[in-house]
N, C-alpha and C positions, 0 to 999 in steps of 0.2 A: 425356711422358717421366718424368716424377715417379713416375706409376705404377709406373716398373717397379722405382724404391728403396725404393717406399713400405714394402714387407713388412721392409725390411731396418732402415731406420728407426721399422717401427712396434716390431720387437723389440729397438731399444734404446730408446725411452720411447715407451709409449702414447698420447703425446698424439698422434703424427704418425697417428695413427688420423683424425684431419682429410682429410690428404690423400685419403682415398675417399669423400668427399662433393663431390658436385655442385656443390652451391654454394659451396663455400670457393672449389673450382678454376675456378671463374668468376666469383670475389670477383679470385683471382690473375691471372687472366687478362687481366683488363681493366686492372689495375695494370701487369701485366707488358708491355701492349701502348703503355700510355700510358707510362712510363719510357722504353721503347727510342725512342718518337716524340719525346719534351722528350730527348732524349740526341743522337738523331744527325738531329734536325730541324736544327740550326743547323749542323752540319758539312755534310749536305748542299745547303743553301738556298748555303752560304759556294762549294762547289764547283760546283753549278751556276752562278752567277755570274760563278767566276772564268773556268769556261768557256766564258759568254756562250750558255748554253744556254735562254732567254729566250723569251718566246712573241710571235709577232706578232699586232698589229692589223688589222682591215679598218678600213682609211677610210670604209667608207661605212655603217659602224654610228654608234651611239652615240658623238657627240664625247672623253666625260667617259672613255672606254676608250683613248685615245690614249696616255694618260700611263702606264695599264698597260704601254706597249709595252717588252718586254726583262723584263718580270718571270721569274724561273726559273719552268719549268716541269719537268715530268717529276716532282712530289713525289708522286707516287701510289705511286713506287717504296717508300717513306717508310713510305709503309701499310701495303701489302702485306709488308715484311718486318716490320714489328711483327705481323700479323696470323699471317704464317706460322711466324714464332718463337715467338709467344706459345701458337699454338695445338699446335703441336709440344714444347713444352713440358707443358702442363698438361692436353692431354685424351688419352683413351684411345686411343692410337695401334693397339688392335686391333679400332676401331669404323669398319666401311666405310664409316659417312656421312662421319666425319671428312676421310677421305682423297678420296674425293668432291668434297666442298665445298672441301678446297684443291688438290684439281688442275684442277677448272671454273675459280675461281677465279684460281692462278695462269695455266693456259692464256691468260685472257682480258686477262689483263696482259702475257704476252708481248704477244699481236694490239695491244692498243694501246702496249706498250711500242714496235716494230717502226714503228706509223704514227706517235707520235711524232719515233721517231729518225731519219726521213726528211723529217719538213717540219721540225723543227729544226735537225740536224746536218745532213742533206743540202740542207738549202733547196729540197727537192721539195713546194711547196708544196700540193698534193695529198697528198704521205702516203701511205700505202695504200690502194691504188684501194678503191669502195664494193666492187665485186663481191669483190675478194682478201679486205674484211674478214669482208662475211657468208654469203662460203665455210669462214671458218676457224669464225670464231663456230658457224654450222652443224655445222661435223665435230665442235666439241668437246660439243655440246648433245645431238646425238643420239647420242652416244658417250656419254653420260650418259646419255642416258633406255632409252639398250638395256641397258645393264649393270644401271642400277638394274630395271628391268623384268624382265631373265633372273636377277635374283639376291631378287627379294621375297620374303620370306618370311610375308606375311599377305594376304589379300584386300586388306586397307586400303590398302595402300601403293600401290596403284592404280589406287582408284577413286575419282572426283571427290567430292570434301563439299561441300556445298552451305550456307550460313551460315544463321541465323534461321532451320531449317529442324533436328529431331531427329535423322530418320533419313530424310532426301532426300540418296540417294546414286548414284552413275551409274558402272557398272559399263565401263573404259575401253576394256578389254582393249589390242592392242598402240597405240589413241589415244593411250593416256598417256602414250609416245614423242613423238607429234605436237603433245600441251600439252608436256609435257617442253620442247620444242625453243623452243615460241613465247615460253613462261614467260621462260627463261633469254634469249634473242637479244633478246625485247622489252623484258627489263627491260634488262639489260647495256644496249641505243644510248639508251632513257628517261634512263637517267641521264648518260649521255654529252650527251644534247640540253640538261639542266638544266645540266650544268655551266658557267652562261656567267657567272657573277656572283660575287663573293666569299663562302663559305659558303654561298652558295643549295645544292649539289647535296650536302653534306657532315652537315649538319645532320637534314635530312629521311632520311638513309642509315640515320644514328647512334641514331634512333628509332623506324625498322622495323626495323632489329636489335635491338634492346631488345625490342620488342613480340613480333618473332616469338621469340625467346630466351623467352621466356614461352610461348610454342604449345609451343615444343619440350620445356619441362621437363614442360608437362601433360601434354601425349601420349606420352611415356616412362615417366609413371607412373600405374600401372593403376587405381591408386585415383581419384586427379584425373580421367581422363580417361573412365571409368566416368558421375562425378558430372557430368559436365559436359557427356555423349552426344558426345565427340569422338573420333575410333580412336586406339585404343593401339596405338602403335608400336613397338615392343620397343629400348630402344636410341637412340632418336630423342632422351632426355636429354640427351645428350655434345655434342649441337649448339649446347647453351646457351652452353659452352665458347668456340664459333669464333665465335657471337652476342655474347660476352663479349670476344672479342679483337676484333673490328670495333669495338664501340661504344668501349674504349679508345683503337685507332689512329684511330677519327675525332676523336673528341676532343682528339688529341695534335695531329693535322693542322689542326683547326679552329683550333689556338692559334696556327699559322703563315698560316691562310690566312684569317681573318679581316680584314672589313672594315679597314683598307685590305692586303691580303694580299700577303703576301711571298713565298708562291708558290702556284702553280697546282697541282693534281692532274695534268692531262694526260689523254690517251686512256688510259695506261696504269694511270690510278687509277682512272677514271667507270667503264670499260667492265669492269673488273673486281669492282669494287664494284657493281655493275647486278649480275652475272652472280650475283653471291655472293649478294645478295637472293633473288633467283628459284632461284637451287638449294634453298636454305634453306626458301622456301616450298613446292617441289615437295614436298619430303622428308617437313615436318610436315603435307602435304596442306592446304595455306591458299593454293594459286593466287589462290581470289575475293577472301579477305581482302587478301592482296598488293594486290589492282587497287584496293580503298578505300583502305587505309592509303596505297598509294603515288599517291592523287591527282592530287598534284602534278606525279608524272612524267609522267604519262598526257595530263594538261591541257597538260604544253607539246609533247607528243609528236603529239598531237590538231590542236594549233597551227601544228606545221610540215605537218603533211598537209593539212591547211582550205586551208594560205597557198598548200603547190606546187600542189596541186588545180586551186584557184579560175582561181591565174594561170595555168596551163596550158590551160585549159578556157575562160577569159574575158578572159585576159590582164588583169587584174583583182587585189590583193592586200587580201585581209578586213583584217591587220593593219598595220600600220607596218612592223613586223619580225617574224619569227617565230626561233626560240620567242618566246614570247608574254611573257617576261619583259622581250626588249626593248622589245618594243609598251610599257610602260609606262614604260620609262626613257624612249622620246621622246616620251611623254606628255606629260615633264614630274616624273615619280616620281622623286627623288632613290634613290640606287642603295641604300644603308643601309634606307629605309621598305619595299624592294618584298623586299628579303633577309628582313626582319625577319616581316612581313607572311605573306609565305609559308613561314616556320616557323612562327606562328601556326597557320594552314590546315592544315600537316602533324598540328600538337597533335592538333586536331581530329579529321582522319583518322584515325590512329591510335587515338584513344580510342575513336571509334565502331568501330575494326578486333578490338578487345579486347572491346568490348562484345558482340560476337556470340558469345566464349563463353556470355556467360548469356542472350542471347535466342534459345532455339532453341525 
């Protein structure tokens, strides 16, 4: 939105000639998303609260999650409007990726905002049946990948890149709908499965936004992404923007929901934040990188499928609990070392996710 003063502003002092660089308005962005979350983090946390709007516990998890019980949930609201103010502010509001990544985005906050507000407020503890969630999840996934598909304007935009590799590329045609679909619904429930610990799912979110925020500035610009054998994307810069509001509104959210955390995200934070990765990566053509960098989600995601598999097939259970995060809290893992631990692992990921720009 800035953009659209900036001409007016820049003809009364030329500094405001800032405002047309990338970078400043994704220096702003992330400010801007972090302020609204330290602003109305505590007004919210106070009224969820008052309204007993509170998450329950399974008894038959982890003991040390008992005393969680009644903590506010639903802060993922929290996020997403720093996410979508911040980004509505500061990026070019006449860039279709923009608008893309916050209607994928918000859609997927409705869907978990909606199963939220029926196992809390309704005390249906079910929530939104599995099949209603990734019916919707579905419609809004491929309702992305056919728009972005009938609207590309480069070969690149839809065909697979392949990492550690020049010019190993796979020509999708209307596939690219069908990763489209799996990208976004797989990552969207990944991070919904990690969210089961304080900052476990919040953390690792807040630096694959970062990381991919960096794909998007390269491959927007023809020089970088030239040097670098990656497709230029014409426009694919201004993602940096909505990668700059994420990483702020995590951060603002991580200051509330930090070990020992005073509120939860909810469905309607995970599953939209999940979705916001994998758009993100569709767009800058980094599905493979996505699956490194995001490890972590994959490994607990891997964990619940191992666990229903086995016991369905052997009546049998590989771990303790699945995700595989609590497998280690009744290990025995104090809750803080396995948080902690597995931001570590993400570091990791991530760096080698960034490294395949130079190993091709």
């Amino acid at each position: 939105m800035i953009l659209l003063f900036a001409d007016y502003l820049i003809s009364l002092d030329s500094g405001f000639r800032v405002l047309n660089y990338l970078t400043f308005r994704a220096i702003l962005g992330v400010l801007t998303a972090l302020i609204i979350s330290f602003l109305i983090g505590p007004v919210m946390i106070e009224k969820l609260t008052r309204q007993k709007i509170g998450q329950s516990v399974r008894d038959d998890g982890p003991q040390s999650h008992l005393s969680k019980s009644g903590t506010p949930t639903m802060g993922g609201a929290m996020i997403l409007f720093a996410v979508a103010t911040s980004t509505l502010l500061c990026a070019d509001l006449s860039n279709r990726y923009i608008w893309v990544v916050l209607l994928v985005t918000l859609a997927h906050g409705v869907i978990g905002f909606i199963d939220d507000y029926r196992k809390v407020l309704l005390g249906n503890s079910d929530g939104l049946s599995a099949k209603a969630k990734y019916f919707w999840q579905s419609v809004v996934a491929l309702s992305a990948g056919i728009y972005l598909y009938q609207t590309a304007q480069v070969p690149a935009e839809t065909q697979l890149i392949v990492p550690f590799f020049k010019s190993v590329t796979l020509n999708l045609g209307w596939g690219y709908v069908v990763l489209t679909y799996f990208v976004i619904v797989g990552s969207s429930n990944a991070v919904n499965l990690t969210d089961g610990l304080d900052g476990l799912a919040i953390m690792p979110t807040v630096m694959i936004a970062a990381a991919l925020a960096i794909f998007a500035y390269l491959s927007g610009h023809v020089n970088f992404s030239q040097y670098l054998h990656i497709p230029h994307l014409p426009k694919s810069g201004e993602l940096v923007v909505f990668c700059a509001a994420l990483v702020g509104s995590g951060l603002g959210f991580l200051w509330f929901n930090a070990y020992p955390a005073m509120v939860f995200m909810g469905d309607v934070g995970a599953l939209a934040l999940g979705a916001a990765l994998g758009i993100v990566a569709v767009l800058v053509r980094q599905e493979i990188v996505l699956v490194i960098m995001g490890g972590i989600f994959v490994v607990e995601t891997i964990s619940v499928i191992i666990q229903v598999g086995s016991y369905k097939t052997r009546k049998k259970r590989v771990f303790l609990m699945a995700p595989i995060h609590h497998h280690y809290e009744l290990k025995g893992w104090p809750e803080p070392r396995i948080i902690v631990r597995f931001w570590i692992i993400s570091v990791i990921l991530v760096l080698i996710g960034l490294a395949t720009l130079k190993l091709r």
